[in-house]
C-alpha positions in Angstrom: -218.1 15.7 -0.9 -217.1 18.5 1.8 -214.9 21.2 0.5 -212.5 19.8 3.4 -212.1 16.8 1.7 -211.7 18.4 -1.6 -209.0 20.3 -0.3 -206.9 17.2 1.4 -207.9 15.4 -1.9 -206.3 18.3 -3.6 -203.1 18.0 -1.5 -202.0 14.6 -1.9 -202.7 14.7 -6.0 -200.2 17.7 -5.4 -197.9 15.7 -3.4 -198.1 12.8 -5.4 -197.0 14.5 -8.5 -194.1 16.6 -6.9 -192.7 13.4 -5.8 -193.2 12.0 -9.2 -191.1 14.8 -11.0 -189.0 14.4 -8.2 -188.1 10.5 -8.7 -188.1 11.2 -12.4 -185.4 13.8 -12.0 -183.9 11.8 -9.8 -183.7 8.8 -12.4 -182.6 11.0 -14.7 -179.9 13.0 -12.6 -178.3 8.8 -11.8 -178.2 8.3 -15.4 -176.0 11.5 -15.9 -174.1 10.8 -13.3 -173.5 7.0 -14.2 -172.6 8.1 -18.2 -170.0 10.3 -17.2 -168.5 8.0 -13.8 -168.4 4.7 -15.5 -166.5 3.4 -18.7 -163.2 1.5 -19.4 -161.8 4.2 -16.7 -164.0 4.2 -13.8 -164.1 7.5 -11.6 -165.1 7.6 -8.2 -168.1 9.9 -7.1 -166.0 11.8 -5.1 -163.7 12.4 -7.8 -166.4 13.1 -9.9 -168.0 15.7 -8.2 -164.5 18.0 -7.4 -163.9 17.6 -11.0 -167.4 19.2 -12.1 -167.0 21.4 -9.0 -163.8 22.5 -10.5 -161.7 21.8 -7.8 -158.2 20.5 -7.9 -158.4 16.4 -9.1 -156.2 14.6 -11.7 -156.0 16.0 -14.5 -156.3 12.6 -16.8 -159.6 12.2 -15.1 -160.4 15.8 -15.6 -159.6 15.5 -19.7 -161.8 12.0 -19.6 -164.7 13.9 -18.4 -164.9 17.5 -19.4 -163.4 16.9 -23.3 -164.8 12.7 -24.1 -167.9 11.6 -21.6 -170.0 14.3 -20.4 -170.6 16.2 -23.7 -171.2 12.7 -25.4 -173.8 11.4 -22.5 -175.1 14.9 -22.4 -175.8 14.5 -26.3 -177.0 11.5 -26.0 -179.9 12.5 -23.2 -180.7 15.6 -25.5 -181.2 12.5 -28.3 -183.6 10.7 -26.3 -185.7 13.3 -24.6 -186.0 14.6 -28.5 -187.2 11.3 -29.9 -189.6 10.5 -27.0 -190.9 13.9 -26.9 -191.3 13.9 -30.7 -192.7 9.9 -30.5 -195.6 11.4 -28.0 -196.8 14.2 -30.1 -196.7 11.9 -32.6 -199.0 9.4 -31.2 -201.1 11.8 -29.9 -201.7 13.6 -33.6 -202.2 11.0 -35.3 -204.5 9.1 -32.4 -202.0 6.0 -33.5 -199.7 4.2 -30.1 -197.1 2.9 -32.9 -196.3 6.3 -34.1 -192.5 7.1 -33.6 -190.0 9.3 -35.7 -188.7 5.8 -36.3 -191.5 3.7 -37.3 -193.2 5.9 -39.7 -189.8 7.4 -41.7 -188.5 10.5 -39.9 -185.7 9.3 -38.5 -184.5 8.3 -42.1 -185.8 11.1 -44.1 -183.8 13.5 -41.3 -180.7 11.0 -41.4 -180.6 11.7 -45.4 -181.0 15.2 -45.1 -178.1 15.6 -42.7 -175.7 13.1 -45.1 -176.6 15.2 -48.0 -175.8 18.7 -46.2 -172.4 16.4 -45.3 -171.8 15.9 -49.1 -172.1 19.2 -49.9 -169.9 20.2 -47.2 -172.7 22.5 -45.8 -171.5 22.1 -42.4 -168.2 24.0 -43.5 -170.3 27.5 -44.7 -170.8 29.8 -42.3 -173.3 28.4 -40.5 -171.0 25.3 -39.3 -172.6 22.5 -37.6 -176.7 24.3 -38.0 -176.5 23.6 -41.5 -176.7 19.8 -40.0 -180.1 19.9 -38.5 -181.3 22.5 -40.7 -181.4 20.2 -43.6 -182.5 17.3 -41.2 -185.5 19.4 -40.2 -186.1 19.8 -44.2 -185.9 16.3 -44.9 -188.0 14.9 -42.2 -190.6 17.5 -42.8 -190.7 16.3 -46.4 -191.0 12.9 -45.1 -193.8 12.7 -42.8 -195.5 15.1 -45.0 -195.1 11.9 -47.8 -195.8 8.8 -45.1 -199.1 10.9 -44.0 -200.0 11.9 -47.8 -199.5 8.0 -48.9 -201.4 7.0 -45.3 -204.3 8.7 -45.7 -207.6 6.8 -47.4 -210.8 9.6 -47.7 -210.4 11.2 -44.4 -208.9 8.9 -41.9 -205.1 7.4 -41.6 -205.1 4.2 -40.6 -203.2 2.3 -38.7 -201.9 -0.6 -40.5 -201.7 1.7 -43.7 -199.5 4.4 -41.2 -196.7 2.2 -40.3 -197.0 0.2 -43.5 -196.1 3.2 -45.4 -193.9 4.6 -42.8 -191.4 1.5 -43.1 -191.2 1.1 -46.8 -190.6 4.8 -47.2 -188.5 4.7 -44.0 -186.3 1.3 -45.9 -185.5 3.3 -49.8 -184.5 6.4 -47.8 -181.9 4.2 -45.4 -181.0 2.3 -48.6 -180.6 5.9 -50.0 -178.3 7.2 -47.1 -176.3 4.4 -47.2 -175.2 4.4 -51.1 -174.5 8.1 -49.9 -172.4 7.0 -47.1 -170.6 4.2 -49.3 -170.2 7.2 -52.2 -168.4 9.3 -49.1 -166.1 6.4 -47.6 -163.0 8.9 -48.3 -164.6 12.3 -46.6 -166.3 10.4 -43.8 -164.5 8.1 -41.9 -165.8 4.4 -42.5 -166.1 3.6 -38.4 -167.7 7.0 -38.3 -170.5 6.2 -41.3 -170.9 3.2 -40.0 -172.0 4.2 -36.4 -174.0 7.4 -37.7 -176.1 4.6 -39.8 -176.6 2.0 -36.5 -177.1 5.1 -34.1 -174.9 6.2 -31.8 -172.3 9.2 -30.7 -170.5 10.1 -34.5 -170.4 13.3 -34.4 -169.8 14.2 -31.1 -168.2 16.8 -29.1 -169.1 20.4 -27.5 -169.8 21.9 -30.8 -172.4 18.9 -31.6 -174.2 19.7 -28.6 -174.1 23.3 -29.2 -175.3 22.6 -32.6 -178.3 20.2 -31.1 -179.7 21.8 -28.5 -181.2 25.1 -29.8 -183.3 23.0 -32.3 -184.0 20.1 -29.6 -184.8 23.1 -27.0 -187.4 24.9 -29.9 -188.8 22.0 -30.8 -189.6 20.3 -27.3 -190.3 23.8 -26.2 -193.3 24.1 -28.5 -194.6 20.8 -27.7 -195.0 21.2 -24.0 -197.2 24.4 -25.1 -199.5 22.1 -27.4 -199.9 19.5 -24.3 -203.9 20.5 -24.3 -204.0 21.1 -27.3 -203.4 17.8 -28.2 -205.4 16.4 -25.3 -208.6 18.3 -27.4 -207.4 16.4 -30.7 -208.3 12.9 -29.2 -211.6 13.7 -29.3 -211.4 13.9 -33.3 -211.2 16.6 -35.5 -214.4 17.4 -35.9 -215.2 17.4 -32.2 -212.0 19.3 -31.4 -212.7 22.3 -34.4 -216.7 22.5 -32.6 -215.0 23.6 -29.3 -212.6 26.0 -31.2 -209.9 24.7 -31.3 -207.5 25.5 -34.5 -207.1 21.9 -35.8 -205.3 22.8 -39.1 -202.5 25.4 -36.9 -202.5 23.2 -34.2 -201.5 19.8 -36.9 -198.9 22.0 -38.7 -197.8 23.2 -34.9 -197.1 19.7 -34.4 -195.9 18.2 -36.8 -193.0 21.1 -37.5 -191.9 21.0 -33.9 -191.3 17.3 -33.8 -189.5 16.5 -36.7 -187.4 19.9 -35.9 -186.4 18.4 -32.3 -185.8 14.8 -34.5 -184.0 16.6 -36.9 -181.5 18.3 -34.1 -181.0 15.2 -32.7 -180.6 12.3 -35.6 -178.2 14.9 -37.4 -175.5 13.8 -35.1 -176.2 10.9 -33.5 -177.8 8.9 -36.0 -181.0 7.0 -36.3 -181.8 5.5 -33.1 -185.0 3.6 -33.2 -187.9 2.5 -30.6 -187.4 5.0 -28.2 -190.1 7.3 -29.0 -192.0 4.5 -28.9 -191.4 2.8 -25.6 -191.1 6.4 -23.2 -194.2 7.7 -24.3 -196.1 4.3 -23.4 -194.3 3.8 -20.2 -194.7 7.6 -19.2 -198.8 7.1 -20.0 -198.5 4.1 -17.4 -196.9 6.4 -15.0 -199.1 9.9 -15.5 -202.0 8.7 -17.3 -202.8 9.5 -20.7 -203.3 13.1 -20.6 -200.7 15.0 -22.8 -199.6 17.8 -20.4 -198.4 15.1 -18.3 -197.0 12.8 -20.9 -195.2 14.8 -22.8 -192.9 16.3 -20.2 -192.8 12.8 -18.6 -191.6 11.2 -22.1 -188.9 13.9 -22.4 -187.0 12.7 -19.0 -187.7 9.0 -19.6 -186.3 9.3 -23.1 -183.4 10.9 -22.0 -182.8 8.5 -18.4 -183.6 5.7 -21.3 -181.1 6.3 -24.0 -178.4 7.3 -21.8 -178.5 3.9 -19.8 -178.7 2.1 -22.9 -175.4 4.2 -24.3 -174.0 3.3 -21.0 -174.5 -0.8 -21.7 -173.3 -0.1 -25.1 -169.6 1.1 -24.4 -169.2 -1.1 -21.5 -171.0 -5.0 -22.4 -168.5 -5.8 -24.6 -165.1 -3.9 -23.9 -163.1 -2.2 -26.1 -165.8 -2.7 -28.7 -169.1 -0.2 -29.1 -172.1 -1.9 -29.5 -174.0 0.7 -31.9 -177.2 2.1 -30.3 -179.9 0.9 -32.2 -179.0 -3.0 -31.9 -179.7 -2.4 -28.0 -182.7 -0.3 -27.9 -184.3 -2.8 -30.9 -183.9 -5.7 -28.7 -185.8 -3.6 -25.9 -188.4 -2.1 -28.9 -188.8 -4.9 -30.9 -190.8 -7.0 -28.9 -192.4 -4.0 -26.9 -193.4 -2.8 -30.4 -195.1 -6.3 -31.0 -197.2 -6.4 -28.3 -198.4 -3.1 -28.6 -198.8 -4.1 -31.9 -201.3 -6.9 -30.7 -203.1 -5.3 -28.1 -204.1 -2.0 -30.6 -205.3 -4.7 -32.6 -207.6 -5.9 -30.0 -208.4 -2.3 -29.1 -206.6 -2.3 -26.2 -205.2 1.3 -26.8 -206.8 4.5 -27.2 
């Protein structure tokens, strides 16, 4: 092939992907903008945009905006680009496509952490609402650390034995969080508890954001970096060590970065299954299956993904809520079966 043609083959990969991260940030961008416009009070686009401009509107609108939807959608997009981000590494370290923070005990061993740091009115000391996804990160660090440690047979993890041991460790520590919820009735409200253990916007606000996002930011930040990394790592260990790669750094790397950007998210929305698992599959459909692609393509369909989905929750059934996780499992559930039955036919990886 002529360099030419190289070089006009070269030009329309390039153009092809900036159009790509264009429509994704597009996608993304109509999500935001649907969270915050629609709801029991609808606001017009116009509106909408003087209000964030900071022009002159009404001031109801203004309140209904600034002070109830756009730091709750905004949380709720941090949520899901965390657990898609996180679900990707995760499938890519472990070489497993049903890897998730949900499906293999993270989400549960972060969402126990966080209640206990509530019981012992951590998130009153001086480090106010960090304290929450501090002991999240803790307690989903200790978690995958016992999921992959009861996984493991000789050398390998496999599959079955991953997610097998992710669920039933996953199940006692939800059982666990809710006795600890039940035991906290009078300093939690019950509507509250209740929502924080289905998923969905409990502990919301501007200062839940703030407390999210520099652990969510870390966290994702570090896992974009390890994109090649991780590419190396499906070759296997042994293959990836022989062209020098630090497997053992690179494993820890991972691992600590993804449960901390689950941690900041589950510590104040809740566990909020299946996403990690369906953005990573749908952005290897979209970009291929190389993990400097993936990754960052996760992170925006996670977020575009959860915040449509709280979008239908608040506004399928009005005045009631419908809590996060009951939507996003009837999306997962049977994604997560036929993935299920393809890996068994070794359709993946």
């Amino acid at each position: 092939m002529s360099f030419h043609a190289l070089s006009l083959a070269s030009r329309r990969s390039r153009t092809v992907r900036i159009g790509l991260w264009a429509s994704l940030g597009l996608l993304l961008s109509g999500s935001l903008a649907m969270g915050v416009a629609l709801g029991p009070v609808p606001i017009s686009p116009a509106e909408l945009g003087r209000i964030l401009l900071g022009k002159a509107g009404d001031p109801t609108l203004a309140a209904i905006v600034w002070e109830v939807r756009l730091p709750r959608v905004l949380l709720i997009a941090l949520t899901g680009a965390a657990l898609a981000g996180a679900g990707a590494a995760y499938q890519g370290l472990f070489r497993n496509p049903l890897a998730d923070p949900y499906l293999i005990g993270v989400a549960a061993g972060a969402n126990l952490g966080a209640l206990i740091a509530v019981a012992l009115n951590l998130s009153t000391t001086v480090f106010g609402l960090l304290a929450l996804p501090l002991a999240a990160f803790l307690g989903g660090l200790l978690t995958v650390g016992l999921v992959y440690r009861l996984a493991r047979i000789g050398g390998m993890v496999p599959l079955t034995t991953l997610v097998l041991a992710g669920v039933a460790v996953g199940a006692i520590l939800n059982a666990i969080s809710l006795g600890l919820l039940m035991a906290m009735v009078g300093r939690v409200a019950p509507h509250r508890a209740w929502i924080w253990m289905l998923g969905g916007y409990a502990l919301g606000g501007w200062p839940a954001l703030r407390g999210a996002f520099p652990y969510v930011a870390i966290g994702l930040g570090i896992l974009l970096i390890l994109g090649r990394p991780l590419d190396v790592l499906q070759f296997g260990e042994e293959q990836a060590q022989q062209l020098g790669l630090p497997v053992e750094r690179v494993k820890r790397l991972t691992i600590g970065a993804a449960t901390l950007a689950t941690a900041g998210a589950v510590a104040f929305t809740g566990i909020i299954g299946f996403v990690g698992l369906i953005a990573p599959h749908l952005a290897r459909l979209i970009v291929g299956p190389r993990y400097p692609r993936v990754l960052p393509t996760s992170i925006l369909l996670g977020a575009s993904l959860l915040t449509l989905s709280d979008l239908l929750s608040r506004t399928l059934l009005p005045p009631q809520e419908i809590p996060l996780t009951i939507l996003t499992a009837f999306l997962g559930g049977p994604f997560f079966l036929y993935l299920l039955s393809h890996t068994r036919r070794g359709a993946f990886f």
